[in-house]
C-alpha positions as CSV (number, residue, x, y, z in Angstrom):
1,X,-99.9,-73.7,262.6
2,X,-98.1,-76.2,265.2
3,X,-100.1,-78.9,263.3
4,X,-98.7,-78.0,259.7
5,X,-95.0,-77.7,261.1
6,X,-95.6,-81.6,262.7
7,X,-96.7,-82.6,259.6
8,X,-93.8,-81.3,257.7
9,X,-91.0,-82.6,260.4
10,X,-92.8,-86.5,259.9
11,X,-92.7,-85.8,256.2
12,X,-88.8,-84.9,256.2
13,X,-88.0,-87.4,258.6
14,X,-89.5,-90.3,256.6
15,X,-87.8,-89.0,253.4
16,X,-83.9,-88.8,255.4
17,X,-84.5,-92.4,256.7
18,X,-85.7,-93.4,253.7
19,X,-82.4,-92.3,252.1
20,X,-80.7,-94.8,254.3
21,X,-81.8,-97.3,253.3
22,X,-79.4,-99.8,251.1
23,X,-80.7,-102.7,248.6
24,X,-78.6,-105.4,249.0
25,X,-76.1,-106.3,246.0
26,X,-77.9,-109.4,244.8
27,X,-81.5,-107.9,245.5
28,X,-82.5,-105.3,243.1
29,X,-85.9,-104.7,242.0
30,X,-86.9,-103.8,239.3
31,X,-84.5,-105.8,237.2
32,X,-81.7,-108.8,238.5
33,X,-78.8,-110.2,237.0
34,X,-78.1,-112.1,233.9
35,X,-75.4,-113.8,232.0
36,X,-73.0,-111.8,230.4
37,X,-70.5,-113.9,228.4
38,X,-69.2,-117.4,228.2
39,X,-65.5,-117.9,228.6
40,X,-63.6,-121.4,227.6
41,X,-60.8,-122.7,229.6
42,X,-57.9,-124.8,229.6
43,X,-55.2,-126.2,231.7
44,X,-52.6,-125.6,231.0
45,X,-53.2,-122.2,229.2
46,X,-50.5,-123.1,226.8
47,X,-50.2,-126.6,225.2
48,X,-48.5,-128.4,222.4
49,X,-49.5,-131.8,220.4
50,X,-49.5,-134.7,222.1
51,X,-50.7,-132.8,225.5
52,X,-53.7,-134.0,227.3
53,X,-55.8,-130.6,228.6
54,X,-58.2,-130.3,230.8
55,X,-61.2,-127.5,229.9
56,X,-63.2,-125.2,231.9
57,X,-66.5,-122.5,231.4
58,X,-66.2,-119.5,233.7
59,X,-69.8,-117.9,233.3
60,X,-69.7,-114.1,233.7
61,X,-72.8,-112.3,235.4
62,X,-74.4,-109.2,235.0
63,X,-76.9,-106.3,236.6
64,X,-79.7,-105.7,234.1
65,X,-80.9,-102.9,235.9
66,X,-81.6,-100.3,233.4
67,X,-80.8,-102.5,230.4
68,X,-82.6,-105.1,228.3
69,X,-81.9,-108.1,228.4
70,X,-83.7,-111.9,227.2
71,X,-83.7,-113.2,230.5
72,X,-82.7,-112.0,233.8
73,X,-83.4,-113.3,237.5
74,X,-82.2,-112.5,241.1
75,X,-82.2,-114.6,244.0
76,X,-81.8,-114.1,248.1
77,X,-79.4,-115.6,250.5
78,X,-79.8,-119.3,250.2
79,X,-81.5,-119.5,247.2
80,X,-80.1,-121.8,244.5
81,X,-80.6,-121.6,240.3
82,X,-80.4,-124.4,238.3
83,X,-78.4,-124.2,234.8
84,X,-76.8,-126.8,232.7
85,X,-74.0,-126.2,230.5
86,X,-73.1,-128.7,227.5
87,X,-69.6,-128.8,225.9
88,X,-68.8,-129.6,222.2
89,X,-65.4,-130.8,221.2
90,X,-63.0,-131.2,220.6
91,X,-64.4,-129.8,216.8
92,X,-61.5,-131.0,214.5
93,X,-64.2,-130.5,211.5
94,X,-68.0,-130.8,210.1
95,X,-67.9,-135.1,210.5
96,X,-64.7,-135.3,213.3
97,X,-65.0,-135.0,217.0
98,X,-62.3,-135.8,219.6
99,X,-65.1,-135.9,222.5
100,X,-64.4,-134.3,225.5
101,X,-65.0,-136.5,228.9
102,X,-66.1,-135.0,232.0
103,X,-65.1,-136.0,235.1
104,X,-65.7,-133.2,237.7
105,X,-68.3,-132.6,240.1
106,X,-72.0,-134.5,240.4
107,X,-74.3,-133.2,237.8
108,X,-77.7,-132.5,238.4
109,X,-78.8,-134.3,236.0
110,X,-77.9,-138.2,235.0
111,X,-74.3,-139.1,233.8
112,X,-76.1,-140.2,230.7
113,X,-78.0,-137.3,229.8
114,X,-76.8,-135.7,226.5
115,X,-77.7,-134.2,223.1
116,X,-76.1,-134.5,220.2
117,X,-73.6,-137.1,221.8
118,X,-72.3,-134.6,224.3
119,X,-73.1,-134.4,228.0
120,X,-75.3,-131.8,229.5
121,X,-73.9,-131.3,232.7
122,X,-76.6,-129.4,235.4
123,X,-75.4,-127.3,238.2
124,X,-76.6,-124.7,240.6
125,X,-75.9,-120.6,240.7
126,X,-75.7,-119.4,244.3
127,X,-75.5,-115.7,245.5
128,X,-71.8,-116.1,246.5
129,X,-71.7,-116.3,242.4
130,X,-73.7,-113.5,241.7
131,X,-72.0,-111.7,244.3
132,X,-68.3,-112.2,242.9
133,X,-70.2,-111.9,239.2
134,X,-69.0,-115.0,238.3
135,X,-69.2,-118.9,238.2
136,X,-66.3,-121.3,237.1
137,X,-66.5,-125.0,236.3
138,X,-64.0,-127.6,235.7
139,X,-64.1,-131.3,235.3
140,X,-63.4,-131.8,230.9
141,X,-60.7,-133.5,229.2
142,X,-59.9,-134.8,226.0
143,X,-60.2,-138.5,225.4
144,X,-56.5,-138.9,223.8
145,X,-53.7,-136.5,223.4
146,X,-53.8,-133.6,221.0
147,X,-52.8,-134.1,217.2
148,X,-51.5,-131.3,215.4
149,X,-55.0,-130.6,213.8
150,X,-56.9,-126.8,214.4
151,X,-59.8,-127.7,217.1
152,X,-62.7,-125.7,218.1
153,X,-65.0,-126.0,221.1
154,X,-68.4,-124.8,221.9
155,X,-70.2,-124.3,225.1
156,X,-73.9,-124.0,225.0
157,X,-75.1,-122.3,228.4
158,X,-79.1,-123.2,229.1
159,X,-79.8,-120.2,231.8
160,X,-83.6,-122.1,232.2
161,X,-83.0,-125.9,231.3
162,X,-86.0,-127.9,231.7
163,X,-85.2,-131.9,231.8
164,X,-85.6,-134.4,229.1
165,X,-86.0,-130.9,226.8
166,X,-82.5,-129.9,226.2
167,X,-83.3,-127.6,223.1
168,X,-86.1,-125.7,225.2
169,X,-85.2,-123.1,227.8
170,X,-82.5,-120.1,227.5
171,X,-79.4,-120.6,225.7
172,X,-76.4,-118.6,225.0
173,X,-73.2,-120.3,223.3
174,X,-69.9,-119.2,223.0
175,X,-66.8,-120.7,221.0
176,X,-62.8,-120.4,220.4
177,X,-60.7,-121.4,217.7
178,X,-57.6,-123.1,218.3
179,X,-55.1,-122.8,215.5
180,X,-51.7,-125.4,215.3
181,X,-48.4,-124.0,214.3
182,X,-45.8,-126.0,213.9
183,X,-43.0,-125.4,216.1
184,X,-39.8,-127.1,216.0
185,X,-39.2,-125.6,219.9
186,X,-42.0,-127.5,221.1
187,X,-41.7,-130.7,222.9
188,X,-41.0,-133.3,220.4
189,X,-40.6,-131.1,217.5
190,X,-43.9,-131.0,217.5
191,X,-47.0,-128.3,217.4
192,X,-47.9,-125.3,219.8
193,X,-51.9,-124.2,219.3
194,X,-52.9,-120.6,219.4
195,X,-55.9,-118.8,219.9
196,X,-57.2,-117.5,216.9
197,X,-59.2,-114.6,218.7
198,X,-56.0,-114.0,220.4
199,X,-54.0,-114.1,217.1
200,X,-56.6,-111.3,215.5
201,X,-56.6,-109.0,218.0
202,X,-53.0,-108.6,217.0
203,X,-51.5,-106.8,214.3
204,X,-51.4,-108.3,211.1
205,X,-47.9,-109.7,210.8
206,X,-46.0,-111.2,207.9
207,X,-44.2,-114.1,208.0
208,X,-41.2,-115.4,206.3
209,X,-39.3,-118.8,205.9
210,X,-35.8,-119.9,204.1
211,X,-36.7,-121.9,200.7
212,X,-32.9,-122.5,200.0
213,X,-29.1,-121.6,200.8
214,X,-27.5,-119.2,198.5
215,X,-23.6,-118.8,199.6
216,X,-21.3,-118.9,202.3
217,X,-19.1,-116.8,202.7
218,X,-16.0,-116.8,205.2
219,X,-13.7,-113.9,206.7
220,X,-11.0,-114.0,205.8
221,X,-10.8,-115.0,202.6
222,X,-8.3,-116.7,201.1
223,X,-7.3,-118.1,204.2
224,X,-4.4,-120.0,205.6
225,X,-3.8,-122.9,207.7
226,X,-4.1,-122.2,211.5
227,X,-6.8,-119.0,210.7
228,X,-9.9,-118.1,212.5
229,X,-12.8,-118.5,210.1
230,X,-15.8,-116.2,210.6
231,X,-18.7,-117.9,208.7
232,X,-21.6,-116.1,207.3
233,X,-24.3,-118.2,205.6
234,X,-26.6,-116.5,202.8
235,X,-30.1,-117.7,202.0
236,X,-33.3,-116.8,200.0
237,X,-36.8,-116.2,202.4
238,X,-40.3,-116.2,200.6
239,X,-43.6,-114.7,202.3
240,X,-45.4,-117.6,204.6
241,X,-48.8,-116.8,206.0
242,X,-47.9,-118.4,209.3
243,X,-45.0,-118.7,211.9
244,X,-42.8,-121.7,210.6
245,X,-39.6,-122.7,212.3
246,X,-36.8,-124.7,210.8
247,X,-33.4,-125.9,211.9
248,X,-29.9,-125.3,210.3
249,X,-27.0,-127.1,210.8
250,X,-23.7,-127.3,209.5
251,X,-20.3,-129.1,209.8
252,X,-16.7,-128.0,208.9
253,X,-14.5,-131.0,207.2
254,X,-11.0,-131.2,206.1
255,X,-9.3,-133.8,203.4
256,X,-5.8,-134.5,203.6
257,X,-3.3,-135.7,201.1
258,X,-4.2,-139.6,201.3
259,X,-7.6,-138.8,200.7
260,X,-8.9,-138.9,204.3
261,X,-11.3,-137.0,205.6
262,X,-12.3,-135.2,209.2
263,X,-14.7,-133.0,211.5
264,X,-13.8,-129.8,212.5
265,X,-15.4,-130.0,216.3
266,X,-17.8,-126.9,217.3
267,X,-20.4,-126.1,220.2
268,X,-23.1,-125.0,217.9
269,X,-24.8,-126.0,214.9
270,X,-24.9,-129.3,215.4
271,X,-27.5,-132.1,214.3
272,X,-28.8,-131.5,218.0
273,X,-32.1,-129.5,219.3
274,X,-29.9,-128.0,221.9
275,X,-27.4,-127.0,219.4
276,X,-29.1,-126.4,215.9
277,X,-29.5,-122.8,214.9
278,X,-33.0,-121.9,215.3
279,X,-34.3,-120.1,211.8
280,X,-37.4,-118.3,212.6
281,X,-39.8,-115.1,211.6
282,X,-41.0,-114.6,215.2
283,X,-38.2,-111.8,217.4
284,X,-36.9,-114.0,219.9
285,X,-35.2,-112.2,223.1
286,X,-31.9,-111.0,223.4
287,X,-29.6,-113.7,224.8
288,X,-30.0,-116.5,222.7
289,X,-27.5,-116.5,219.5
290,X,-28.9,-119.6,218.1
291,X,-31.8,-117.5,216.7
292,X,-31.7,-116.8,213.3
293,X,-34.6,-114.1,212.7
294,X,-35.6,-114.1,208.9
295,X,-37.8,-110.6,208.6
296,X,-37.4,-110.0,204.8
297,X,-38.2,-111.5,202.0
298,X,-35.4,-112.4,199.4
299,X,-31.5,-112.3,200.3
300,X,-31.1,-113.1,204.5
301,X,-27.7,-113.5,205.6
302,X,-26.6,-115.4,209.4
303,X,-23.5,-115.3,210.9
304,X,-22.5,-118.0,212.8
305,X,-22.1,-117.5,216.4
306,X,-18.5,-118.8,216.6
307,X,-15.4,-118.6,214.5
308,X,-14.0,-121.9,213.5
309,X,-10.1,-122.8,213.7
310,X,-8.3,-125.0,210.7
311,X,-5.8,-126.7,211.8
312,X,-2.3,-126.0,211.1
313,X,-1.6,-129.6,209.2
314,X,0.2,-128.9,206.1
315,X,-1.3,-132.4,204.7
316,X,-4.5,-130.6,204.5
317,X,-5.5,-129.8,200.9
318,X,-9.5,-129.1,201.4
319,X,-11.8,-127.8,203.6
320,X,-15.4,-128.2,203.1
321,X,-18.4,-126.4,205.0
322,X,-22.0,-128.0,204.7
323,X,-25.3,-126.5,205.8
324,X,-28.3,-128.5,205.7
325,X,-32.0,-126.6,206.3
326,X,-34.4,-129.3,208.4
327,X,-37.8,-129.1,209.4
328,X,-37.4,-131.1,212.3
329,X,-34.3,-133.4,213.6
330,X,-35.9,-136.8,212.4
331,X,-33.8,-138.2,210.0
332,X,-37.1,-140.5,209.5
333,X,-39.7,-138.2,208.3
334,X,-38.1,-135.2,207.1
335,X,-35.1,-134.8,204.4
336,X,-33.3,-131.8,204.3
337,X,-32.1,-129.1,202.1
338,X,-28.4,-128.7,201.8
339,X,-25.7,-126.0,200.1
340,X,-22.4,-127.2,200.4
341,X,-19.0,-125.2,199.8
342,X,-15.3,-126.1,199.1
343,X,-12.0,-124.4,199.5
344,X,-8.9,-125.9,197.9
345,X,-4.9,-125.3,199.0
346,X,-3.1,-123.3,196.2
347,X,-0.4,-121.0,198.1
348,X,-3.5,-120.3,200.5
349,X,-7.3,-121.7,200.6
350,X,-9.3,-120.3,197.7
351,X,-13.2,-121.3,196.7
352,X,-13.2,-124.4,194.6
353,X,-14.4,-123.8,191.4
């Protein structure tokens, strides 16, 4: 009897301590860790044409205990894993590539060893990586500064590269679309590029964009010499597919008797990026009046975010408002669209015929 109550004590005792045990984080059999997904990066996040970026992978790790997966491996404290990771881009199409060049840390394998023209760049997977479940890895950047052109790039990841065979081994590739906009907020007038995974993840959203100034209209009206004119501006929008940004601007100009002319001064609207009035489909934030927010299609109407004084000069026999619609403040490469208006002096200013 005292030897079957030993037995069971030696029996329950293994089985507590046994309990107590804990499998390190990296070291769990059956099964290890394997990659998850691929991520692209740049710096900076956000970037225009004409910017020079520089491009990272971060490689995301993953248990596979319990799940399939092609290929998985573990390794102990100070064991190393060799991968290589091989970068393709800039895209720009089927027959164009802006090459990336990588400068960052020492490959594993020679400085000339590529496929395909691009360089297949070896490093080494610790168990600090596996432990924080992922690796990052810097050291691309594009050969000359972005054109306003859509771009792709492609990473393809070999989790069990073997040398001189770069299409043998494991590989798992990822890819992101960048998309140009044109943005006449950007530096230089120029482009801003969005993600396009970012950009459909989002709601489909329509756009809009001014084909050509109707009226304007003034409060009040007739007017008189020495009056505050409020100035509302009438145009016609049409669908657009994509964000498109313009610039309006406008001056105020009175003729005398002799035939003379002049400029009405005025802190906005002028032929100035810091000044124009910003026409736009994308909501801007409140704060900025220079935004004009076209969000429908057909008649859009603006008013002008300050009233305009005509001077109290009895020679004065016209005033004349002009609005011109640019796509960018170049007088070079764009030409503008323009609606111009006239008021004549009867007894008071009334719309010239």
């Amino acid at each position: 009897m005292k030897r079957t109550w030993l037995i069971c004590f030696v029996v329950l005792f293994a089985i507590l301590s046994f309990s107590q045990l804990k499998v390190p984080l990296t070291h769990v059999v059956p099964g290890g860790f394997t990659v998850s997904s691929i991520e692209i990066l740049t710096n900076p996040e956000k970037f225009y044409g004409q910017s020079i970026i520089n491009v990272g992978v971060r490689i995301n790790f993953i248990r596979t205990v319990g799940q399939a997966a092609a290929y998985s491996f573990d390794l102990k404290e100070n064991e190393i894993k060799l991968m290589s990771i091989r970068l393709i881009g800039l895209k720009l199409s089927e027959t164009e590539t802006n090459t990336l060049i990588y400068y960052g840390p020492t490959s594993a394998f020679p400085s000339n060893y590529q496929y395909g023209g691009f360089q297949i760049v070896g490093f080494y997977v610790t168990k600090a990586d596996l432990d924080a479940g992922y690796k990052e890895i810097w050291g691309w950047r594009v050969s000359y500064p972005l054109a306003c052109r859509s771009f792709s790039i492609i990473a393809d990841l070999d989790m069990d590269p073997v040398y001189n065979q770069p299409m043998a081994g494991v590989h798992k590739g990822a890819q992101v679309d960048w998309v140009s906009v044109q943005r006449v907020t950007a530096p230089m007038q120029s482009c801003e590029f969005v993600r396009k995974d970012q950009v459909s993840q989002q709601p489909a959203q329509q756009y809009f964009q001014v084909e050509r100034i109707l009226d304007i209209l003034v409060e009040p009206e007739p007017f008189e010499l020495g009056q505050q004119l409020k100035i509302t501006v009438v145009a016609d929008s049409k669908p657009q597919t994509s964000p498109w940004d313009q610039y309006l601007v406008y001056w105020i100009n009175v003729k005398y008797q002799n035939g003379q002319t002049s400029s009405i001064p005025h802190s906005f609207g002028n032929f100035n990026p810091n000044s124009a009035i910003i026409v736009t489909s994308i909501p801007r934030g409140a704060g900025d009046v220079r935004y004009f927010v076209v969000n429908q299609v057909g008649s859009v109407s603006y008013v002008l975010p300050e009233t305009i004084k005509i001077p109290f000069n009895s020679s004065i026999v016209e005033v004349e408002i002009k609005v011109q619609l640019w796509a960018g403040l170049d007088v070079d490469r764009f030409s503008p669209y323009d609606f111009t208006k006239r008021w004549v002096a009867k007894i008071v200013f009334v719309p010239k015929p």
